[in-house]
The first five atom37 places (N, CA, C, CB, O) and aatype in JSON, in Angstrom:
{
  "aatype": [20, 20, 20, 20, 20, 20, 20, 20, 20, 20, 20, 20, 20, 20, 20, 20, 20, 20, 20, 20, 20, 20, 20, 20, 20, 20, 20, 20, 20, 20, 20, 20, 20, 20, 20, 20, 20, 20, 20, 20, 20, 20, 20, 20, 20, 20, 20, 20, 20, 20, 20, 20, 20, 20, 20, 20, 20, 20, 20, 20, 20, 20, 20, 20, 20, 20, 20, 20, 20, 20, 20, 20, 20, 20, 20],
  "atom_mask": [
    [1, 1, 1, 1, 1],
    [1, 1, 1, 1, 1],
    [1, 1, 1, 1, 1],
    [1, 1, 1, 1, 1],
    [1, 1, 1, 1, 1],
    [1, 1, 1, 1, 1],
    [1, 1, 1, 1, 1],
    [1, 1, 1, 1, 1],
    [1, 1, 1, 1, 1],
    [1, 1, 1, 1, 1],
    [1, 1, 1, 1, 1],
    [1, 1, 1, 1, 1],
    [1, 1, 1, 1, 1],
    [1, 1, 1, 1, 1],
    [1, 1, 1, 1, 1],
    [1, 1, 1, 1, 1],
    [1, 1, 1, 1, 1],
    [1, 1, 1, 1, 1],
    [1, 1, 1, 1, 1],
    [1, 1, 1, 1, 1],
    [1, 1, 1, 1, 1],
    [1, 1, 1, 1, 1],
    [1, 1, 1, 1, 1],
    [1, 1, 1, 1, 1],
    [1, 1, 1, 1, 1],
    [1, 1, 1, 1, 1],
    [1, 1, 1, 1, 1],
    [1, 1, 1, 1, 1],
    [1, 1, 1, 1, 1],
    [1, 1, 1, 1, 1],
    [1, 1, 1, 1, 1],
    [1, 1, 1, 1, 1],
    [1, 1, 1, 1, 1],
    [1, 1, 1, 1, 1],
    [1, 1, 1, 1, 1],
    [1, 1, 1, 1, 1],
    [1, 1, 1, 1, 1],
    [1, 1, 1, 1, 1],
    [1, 1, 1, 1, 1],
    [1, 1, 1, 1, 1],
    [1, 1, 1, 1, 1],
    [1, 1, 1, 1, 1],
    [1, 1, 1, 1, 1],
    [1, 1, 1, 1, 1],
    [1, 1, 1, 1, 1],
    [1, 1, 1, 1, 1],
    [1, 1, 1, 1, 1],
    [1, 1, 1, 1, 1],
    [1, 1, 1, 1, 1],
    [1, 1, 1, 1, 1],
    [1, 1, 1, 1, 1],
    [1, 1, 1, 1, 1],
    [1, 1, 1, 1, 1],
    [1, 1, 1, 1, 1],
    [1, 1, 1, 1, 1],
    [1, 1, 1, 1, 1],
    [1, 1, 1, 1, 1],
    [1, 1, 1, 1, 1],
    [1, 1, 1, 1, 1],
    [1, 1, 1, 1, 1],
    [1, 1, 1, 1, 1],
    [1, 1, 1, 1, 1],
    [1, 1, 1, 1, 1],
    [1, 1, 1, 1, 1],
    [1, 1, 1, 1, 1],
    [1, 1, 1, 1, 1],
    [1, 1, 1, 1, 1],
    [1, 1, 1, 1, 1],
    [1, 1, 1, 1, 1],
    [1, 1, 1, 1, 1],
    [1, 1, 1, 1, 1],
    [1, 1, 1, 1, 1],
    [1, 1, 1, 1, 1],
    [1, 1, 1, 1, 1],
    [1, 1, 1, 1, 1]
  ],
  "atom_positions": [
    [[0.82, -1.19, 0.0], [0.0, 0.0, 0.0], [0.87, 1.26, 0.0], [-0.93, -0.01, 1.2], [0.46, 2.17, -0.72]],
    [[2.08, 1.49, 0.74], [2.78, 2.56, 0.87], [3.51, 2.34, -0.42], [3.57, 2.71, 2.17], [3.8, 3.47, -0.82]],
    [[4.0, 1.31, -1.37], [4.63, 1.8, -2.48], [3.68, 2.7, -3.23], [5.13, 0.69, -3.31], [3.89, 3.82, -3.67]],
    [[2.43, 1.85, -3.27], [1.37, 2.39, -4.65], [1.22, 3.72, -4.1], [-0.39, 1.52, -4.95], [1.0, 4.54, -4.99]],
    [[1.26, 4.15, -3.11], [0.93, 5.91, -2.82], [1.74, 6.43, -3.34], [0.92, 6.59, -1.44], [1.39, 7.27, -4.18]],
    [[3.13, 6.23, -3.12], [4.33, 6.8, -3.26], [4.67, 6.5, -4.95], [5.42, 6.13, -2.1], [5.62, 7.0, -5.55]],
    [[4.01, 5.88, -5.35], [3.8, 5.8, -7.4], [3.23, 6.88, -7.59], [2.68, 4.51, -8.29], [3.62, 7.82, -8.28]],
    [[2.01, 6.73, -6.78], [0.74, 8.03, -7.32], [1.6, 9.0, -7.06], [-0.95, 8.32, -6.38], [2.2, 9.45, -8.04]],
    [[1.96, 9.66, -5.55], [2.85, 10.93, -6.0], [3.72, 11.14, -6.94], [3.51, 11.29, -5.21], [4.11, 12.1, -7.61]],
    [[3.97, 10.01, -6.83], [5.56, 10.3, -8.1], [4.85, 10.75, -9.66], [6.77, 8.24, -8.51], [5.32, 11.64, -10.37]],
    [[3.59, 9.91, -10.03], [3.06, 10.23, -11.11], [1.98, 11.89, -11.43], [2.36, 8.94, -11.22], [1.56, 12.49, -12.42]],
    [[1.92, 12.08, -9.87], [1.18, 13.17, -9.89], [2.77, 14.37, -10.16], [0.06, 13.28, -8.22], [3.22, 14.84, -11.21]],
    [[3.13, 14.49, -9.09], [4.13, 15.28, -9.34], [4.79, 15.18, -11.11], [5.17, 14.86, -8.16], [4.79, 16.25, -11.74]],
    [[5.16, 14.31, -11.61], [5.38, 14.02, -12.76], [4.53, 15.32, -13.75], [4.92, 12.45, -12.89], [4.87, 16.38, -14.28]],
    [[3.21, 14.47, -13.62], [2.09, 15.26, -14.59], [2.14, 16.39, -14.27], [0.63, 14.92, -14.54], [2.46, 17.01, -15.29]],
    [[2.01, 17.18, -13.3], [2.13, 18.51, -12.84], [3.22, 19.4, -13.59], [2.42, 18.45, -11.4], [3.12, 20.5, -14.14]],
    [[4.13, 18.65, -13.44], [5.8, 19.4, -14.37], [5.38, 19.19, -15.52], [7.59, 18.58, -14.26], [5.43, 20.24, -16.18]],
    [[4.9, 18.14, -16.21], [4.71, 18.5, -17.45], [3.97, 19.5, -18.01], [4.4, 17.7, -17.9], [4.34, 20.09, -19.02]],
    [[2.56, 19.83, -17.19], [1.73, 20.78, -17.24], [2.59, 22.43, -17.39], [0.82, 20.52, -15.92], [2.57, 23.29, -18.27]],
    [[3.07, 22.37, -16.49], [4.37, 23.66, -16.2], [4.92, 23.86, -17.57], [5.87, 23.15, -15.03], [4.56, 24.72, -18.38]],
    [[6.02, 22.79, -17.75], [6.66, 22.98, -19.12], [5.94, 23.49, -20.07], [7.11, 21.89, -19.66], [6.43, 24.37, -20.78]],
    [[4.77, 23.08, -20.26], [3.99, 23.98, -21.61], [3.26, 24.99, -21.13], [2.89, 23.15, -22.57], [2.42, 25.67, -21.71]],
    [[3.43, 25.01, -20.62], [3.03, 26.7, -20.04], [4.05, 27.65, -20.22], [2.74, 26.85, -18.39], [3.88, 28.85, -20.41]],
    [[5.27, 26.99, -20.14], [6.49, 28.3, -19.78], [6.8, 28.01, -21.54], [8.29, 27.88, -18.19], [7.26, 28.96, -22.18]],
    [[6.6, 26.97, -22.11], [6.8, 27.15, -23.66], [5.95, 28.16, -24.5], [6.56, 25.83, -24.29], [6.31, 28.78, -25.5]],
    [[4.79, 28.2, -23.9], [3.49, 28.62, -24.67], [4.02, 30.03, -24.48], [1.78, 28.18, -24.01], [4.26, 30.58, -25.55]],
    [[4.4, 31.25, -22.69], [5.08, 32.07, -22.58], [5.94, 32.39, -22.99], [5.23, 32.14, -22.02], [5.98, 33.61, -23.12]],
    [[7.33, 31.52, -23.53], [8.25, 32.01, -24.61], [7.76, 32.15, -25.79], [9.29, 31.28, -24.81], [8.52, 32.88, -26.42]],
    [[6.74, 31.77, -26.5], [6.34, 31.92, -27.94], [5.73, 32.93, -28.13], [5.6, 30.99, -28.48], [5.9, 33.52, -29.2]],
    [[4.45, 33.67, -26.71], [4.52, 34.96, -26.96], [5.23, 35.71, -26.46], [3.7, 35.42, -26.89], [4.55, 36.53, -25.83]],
    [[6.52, 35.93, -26.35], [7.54, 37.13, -25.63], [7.65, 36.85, -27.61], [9.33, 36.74, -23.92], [7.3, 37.69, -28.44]],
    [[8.24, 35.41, -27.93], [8.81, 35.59, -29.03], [8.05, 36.41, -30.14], [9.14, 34.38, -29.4], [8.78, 37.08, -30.87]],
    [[6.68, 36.44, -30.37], [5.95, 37.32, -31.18], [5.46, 38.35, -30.84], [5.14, 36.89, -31.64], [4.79, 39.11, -31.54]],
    [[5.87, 38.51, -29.3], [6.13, 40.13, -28.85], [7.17, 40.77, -29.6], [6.59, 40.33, -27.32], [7.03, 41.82, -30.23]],
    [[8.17, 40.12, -29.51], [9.88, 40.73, -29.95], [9.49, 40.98, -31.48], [11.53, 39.31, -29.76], [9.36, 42.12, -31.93]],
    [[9.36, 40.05, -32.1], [8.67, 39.65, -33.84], [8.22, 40.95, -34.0], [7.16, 38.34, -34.11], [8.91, 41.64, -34.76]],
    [[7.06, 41.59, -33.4], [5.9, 42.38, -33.77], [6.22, 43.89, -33.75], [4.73, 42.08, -32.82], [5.64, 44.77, -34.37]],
    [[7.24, 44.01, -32.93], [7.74, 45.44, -32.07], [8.92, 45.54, -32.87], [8.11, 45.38, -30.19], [9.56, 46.58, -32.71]],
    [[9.39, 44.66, -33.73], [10.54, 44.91, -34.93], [9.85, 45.11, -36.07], [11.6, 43.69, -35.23], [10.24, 45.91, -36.92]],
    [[8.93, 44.52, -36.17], [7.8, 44.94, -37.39], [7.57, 46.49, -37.6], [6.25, 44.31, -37.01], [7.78, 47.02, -38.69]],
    [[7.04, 47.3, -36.31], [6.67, 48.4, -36.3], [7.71, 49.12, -36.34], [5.93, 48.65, -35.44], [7.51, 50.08, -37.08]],
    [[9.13, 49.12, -35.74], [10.41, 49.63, -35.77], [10.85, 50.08, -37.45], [11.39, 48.45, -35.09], [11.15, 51.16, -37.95]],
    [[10.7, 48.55, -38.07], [10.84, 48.59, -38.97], [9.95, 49.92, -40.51], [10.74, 47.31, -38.77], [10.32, 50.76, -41.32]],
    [[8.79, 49.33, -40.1], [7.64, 50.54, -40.77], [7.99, 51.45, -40.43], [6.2, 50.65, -40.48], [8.24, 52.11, -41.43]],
    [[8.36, 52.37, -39.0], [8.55, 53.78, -38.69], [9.5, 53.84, -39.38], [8.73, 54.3, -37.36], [8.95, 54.1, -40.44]],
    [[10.9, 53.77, -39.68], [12.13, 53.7, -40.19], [11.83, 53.86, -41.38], [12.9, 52.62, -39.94], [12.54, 54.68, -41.96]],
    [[10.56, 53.11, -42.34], [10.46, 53.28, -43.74], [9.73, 54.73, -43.92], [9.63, 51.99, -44.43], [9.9, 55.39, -44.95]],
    [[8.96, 55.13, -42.93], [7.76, 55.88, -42.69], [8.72, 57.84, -42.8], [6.87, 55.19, -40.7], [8.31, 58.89, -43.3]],
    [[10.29, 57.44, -41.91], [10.43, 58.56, -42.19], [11.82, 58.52, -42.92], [10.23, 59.4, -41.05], [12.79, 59.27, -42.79]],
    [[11.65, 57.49, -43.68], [12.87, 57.89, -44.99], [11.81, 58.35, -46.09], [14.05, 56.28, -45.7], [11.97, 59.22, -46.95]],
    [[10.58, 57.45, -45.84], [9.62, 58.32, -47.06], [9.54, 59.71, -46.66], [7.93, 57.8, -47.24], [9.44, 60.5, -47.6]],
    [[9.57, 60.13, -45.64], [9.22, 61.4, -45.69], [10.37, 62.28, -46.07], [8.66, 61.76, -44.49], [10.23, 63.23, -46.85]],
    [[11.51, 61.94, -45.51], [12.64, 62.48, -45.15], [12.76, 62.47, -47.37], [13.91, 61.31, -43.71], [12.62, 63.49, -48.05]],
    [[12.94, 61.49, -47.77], [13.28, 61.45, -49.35], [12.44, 62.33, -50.41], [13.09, 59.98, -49.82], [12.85, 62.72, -51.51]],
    [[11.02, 62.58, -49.77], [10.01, 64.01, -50.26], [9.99, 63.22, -51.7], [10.86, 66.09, -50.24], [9.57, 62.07, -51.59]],
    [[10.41, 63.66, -53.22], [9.78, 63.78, -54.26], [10.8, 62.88, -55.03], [9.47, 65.24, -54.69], [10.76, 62.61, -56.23]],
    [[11.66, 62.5, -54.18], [12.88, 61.87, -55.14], [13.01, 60.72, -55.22], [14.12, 62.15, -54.88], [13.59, 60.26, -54.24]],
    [[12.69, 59.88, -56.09], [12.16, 58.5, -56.38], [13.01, 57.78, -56.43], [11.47, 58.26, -57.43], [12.67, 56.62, -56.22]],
    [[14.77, 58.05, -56.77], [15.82, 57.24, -56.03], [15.82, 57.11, -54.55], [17.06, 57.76, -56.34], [15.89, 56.04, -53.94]],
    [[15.73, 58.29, -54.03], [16.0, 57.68, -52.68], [15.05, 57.29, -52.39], [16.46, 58.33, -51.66], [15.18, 56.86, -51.25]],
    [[13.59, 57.06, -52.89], [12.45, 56.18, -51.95], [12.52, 54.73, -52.19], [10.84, 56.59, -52.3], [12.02, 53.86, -51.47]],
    [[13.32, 54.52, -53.49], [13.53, 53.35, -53.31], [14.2, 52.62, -52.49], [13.79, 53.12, -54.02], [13.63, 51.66, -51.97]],
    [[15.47, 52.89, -52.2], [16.3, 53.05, -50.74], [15.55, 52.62, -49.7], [16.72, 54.51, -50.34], [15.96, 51.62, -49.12]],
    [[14.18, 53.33, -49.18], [13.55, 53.07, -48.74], [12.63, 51.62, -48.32], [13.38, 53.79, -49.1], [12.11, 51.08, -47.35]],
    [[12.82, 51.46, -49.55], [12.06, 49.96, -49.97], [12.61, 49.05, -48.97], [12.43, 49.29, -51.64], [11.75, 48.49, -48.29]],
    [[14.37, 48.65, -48.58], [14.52, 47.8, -47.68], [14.31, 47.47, -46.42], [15.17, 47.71, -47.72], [14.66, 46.46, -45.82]],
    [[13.52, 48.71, -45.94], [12.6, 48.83, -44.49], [11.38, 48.39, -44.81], [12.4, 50.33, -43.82], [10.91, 47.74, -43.87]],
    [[10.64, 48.48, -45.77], [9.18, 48.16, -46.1], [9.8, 46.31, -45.97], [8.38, 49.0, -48.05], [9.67, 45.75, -44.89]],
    [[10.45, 45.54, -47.2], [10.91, 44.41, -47.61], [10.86, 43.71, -46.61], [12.04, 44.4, -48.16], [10.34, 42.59, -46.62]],
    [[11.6, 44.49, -45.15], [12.53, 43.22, -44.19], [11.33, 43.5, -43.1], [14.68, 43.62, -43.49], [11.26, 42.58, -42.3]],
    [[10.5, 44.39, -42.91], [8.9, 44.38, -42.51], [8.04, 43.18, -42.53], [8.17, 45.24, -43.37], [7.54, 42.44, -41.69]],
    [[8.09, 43.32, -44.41], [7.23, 42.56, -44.79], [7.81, 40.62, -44.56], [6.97, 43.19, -46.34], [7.06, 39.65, -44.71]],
    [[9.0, 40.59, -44.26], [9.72, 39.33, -44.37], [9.61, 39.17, -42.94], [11.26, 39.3, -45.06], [10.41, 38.31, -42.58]],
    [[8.87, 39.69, -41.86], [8.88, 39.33, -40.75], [7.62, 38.83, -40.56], [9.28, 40.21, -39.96], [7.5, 38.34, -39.44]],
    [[6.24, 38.74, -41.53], [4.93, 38.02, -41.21], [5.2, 36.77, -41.44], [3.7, 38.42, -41.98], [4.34, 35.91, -41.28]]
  ]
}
């Protein structure tokens, strides 16, 4: 009788940690598409004021383009 208890804890405790682990995984995946999302917008502002900053001149807005590109390569 005292082994089989001492199984059950062992199996409870067991299940419990596993429960944990995907929890703290599920929490790194959104920090990770926190980080993702907040480089996204970094990125757009950066394109936002070379467009502005470049006004009428269609070489340098292209220039521009590799902030829009590496934006868009982050969805």
């Amino acid at each position: 009788m005292r082994l089989l208890t001492l199984l059950l804890v062992a199996l409870f405790a067991l299940s419990t940690t596993a429960c944990g682990g995907a929890a703290r995984a599920q929490k790194r995946a959104y920090k990770a598409q926190e980080t993702v999302a907040k480089e996204r917008l970094r990125l757009i502002d950066e394109y936002q004021r070379c467009v502005d900053k470049a006004g009428t001149d269609a070489l340098k807005r292209e220039g521009c383009e590799s902030h829009l590109k590496a934006a868009q390569a982050l969805d």
